[in-house]
N, C-alpha and C positions, 0 to 999 in steps of 0.2 A: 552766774548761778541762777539769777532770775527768770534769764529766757529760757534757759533749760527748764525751770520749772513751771514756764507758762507753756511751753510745747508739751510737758507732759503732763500737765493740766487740761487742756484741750483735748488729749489725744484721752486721757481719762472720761471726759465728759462722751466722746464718740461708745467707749466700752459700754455703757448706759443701754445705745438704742438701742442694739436688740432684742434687749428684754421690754424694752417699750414696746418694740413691734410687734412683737409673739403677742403682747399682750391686746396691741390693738388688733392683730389679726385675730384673736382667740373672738372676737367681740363681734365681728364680721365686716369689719373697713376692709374696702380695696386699695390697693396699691397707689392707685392716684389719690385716694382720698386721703391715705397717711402720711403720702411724701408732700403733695398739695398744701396740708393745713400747713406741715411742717416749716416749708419755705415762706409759706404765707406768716406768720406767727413771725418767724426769723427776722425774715423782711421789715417786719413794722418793728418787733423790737431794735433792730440795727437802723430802722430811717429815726426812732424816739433816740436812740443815743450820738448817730452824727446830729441832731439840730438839736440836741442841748448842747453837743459840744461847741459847735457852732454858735451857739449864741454864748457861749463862755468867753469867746475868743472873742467878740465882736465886742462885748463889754471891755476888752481889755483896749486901753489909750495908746499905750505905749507898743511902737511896734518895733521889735527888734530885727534886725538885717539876719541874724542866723534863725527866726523864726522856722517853721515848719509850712510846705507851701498848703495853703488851704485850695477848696475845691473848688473858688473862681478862678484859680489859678490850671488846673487841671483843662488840657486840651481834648477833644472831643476822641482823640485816637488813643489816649490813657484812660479815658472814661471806656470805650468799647473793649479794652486792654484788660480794665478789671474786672468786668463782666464777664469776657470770655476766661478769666480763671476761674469763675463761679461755676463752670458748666459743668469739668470734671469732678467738684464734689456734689454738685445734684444729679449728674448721672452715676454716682457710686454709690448714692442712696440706692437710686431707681434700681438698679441692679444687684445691689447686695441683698437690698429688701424680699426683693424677688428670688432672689438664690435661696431663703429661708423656707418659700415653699415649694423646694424638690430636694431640699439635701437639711438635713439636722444642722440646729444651731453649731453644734461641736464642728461638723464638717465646715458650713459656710466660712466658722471662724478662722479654719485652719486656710483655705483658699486667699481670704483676706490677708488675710497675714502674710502672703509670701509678695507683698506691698517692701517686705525688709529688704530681697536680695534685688527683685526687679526697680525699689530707687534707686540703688546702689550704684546697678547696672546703667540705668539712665544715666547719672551722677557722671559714671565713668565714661559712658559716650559723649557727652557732652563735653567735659572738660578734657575728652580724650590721654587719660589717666584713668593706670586703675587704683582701686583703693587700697588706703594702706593696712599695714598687718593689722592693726587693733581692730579697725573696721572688719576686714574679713575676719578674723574671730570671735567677734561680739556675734556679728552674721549665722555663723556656726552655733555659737551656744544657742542663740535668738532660737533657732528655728527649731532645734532638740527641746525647748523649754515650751515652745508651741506647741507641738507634737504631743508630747506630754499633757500640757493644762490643757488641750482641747480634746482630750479622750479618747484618741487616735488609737492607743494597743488597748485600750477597755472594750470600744465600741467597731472596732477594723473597718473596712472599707463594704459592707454590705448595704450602705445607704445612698452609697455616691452616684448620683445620677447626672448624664453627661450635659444634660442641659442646665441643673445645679453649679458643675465646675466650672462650665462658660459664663455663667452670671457671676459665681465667687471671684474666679481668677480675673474678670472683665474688672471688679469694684477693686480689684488690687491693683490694678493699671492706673483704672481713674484715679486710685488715694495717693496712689505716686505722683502723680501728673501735678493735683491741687499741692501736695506739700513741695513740689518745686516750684509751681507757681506763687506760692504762698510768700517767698523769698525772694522772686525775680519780679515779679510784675508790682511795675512801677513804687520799689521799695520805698523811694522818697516821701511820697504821701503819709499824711495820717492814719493810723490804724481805723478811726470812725471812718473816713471816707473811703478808704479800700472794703473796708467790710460790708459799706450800703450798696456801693458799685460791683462786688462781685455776688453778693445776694440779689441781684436784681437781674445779673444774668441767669444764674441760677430759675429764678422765678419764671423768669421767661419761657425758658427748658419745658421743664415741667406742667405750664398750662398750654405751651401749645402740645403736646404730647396728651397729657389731660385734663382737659378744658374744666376747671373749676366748677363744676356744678354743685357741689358744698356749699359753695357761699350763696346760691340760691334758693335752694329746699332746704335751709335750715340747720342742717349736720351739723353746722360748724358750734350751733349754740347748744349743741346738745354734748352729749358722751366723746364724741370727737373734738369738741375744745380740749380738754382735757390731755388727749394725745398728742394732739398735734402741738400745743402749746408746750406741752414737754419735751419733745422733738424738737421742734424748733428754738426752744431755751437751749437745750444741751447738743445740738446738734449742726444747726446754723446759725447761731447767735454768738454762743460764746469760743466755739472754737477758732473758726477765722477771725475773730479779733485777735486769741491767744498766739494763733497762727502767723499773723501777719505784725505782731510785736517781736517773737522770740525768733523765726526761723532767719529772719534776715541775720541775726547774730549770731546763731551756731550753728546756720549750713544746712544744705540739703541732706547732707547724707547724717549730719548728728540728728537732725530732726526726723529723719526715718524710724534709726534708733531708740529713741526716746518714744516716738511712736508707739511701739511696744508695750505703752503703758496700758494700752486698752485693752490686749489679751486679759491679765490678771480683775480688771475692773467685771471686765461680762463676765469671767469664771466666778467672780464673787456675787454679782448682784442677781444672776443668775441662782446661785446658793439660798441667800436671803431672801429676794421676793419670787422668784418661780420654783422653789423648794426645790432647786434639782440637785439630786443626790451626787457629790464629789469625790472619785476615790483616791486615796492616799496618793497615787500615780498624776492625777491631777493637779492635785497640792505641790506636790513635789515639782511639775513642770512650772506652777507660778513663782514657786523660789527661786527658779535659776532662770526667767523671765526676769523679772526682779534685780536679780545679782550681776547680769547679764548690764541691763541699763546703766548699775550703777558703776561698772567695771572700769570705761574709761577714764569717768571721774573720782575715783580710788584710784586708779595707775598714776593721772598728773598730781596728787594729794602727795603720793607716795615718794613719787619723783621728788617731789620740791624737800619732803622732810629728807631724804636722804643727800640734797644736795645741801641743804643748810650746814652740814656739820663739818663737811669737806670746804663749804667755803668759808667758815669758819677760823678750819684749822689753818688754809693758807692766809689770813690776814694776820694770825697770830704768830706766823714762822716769818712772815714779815716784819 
């Protein structure tokens, strides 16, 4: 149950940026300058928590054989390994951010989202299997409860702009890509040191694309701290760690699932700090968002109570 709640803890703190972003775009940052601080910020905050961790570790005397390998132990082709998982969630920034101005929050949200059925499908080419019923039904609810909380039959399709959907649908590829990598790439490693190595590919990304001039003329100590450092707390900081603790334990395709947390988050904080008006039809789609998440983990709860009484009754007729 913990990793389940750190994947949809993470996937909560992503619900966040967009109202971050609106909000830095309302202000007049560009696109490099938002995603820029953001990795920047991430960055340092995930190299301050692998070298305390690291030095935690080095205080300690005693070294046990089932220890966890640390990052001298890391070969230079695992290091480039967790780097290049960094790239698909700075390029899902880069892209989602940018789909915000040609198509309405509502829409972008709804394009991201279909991140549900295209893991799935990855999932299923890959382990060439397809997925089982519960999974395709969750799928189904998942994407009616999208539909719904992203204000789809309020607002219809009079926004949708075609270079909008390529950037939306583009950050749904990428979000798939990083929560599979999240899970395979070089799961052995510590969480501190996966999350510094694939922030630093990330980082990469992004300044050759655009070249940091922020941290030159100043920006950074101004109004754009503030963004970017928020961005980068809730955005590359704390998720790829949540990420790379919980997915290794409950799968790519449960961790798509759970994913799903962050519709309900931007419909809410979107409410709260951008006052945007939510109607009944909305609400309604975040409940069965919601219900939807919890569904599998209600069906095994259910299971177990219904087997307990059956086996029960055969130890007793024994």
């Amino acid at each position: 149950m913990k990793y389940m709640a750190a994947v949809m803890a993470g996937s909560a703190c992503f619900g966040l940026l967009s109202t971050i972003a609106v909000l830095a775009n309302e202000r007049g940052f560009q696109l490099g300058e938002v995603v820029g601080s953001q990795l920047f910020f991430g960055f340092l905050l995930s190299l301050v928590f692998y070298t305390v961790k690291e030095r935690s570790a080095s205080r300690q005397k005693q070294k046990a054989a089932s220890r966890q390998m640390n990052d001298g132990k890391l070969s230079w082709k695992q290091k480039l390994t967790l780097a290049s998982a960094g790239i698909p969630l700075t390029g899902g920034f880069l892209v989602y951010f940018k789909s915000l101005t040609y198509v309405p929050a509502s829409v972008a949200i709804i394009l991201l989202f279909q991140f549900i059925w295209i893991g799935a499908l990855i999932q299923a080419i890959r382990n060439r299997r397809l997925p089982d019923r519960m999974t395709v039904i969750v799928i189904i609810i998942l994407l009616i409860g999208t539909v719904l909380a992203a204000g789809l039959l309020d607002d219809g399709v009079r926004s949708w702009n075609p270079l909008g959907i390529f950037f939306g649908l583009s950050a749904a590829v990428l979000y798939s890509l990083f929560i599979l990598l999240s899970g395979s790439a070089v799961p052995q490693a510590p969480v501190a040191t996966r999350g510094v190595w694939m922030l630093a590919g990330g980082i990469v990304l992004v300044f050759i694309l655009f070249p940091p001039a922020f941290l030159i003329n100043g920006k950074i100590f101004g109004e754009l701290l503030i963004y970017g450092f928020s961005l980068g707390f809730l955005g590359s900081f704390i998720p790829p760690l949540l990420f790379a603790y919980g997915v290794p334990h409950v799968g790519e395709g449960m961790a798509g699932i759970l994913g799903a947390t962050e519709l309900p988050v931007a419909v809410l904080s979107s409410y709260f700090i951008l006052h945007e008006m939510i109607s009944p039809l909305r609400w309604a789609g975040v409940l069965i968002v919601l219900g939807s998440i919890a569904l599998p983990e209600m069906t095994r709860r259910l299971k177990q109570i219904r087997s307990c009484p059956s086996s029960g009754t055969r130890k007793s007729s024994g």
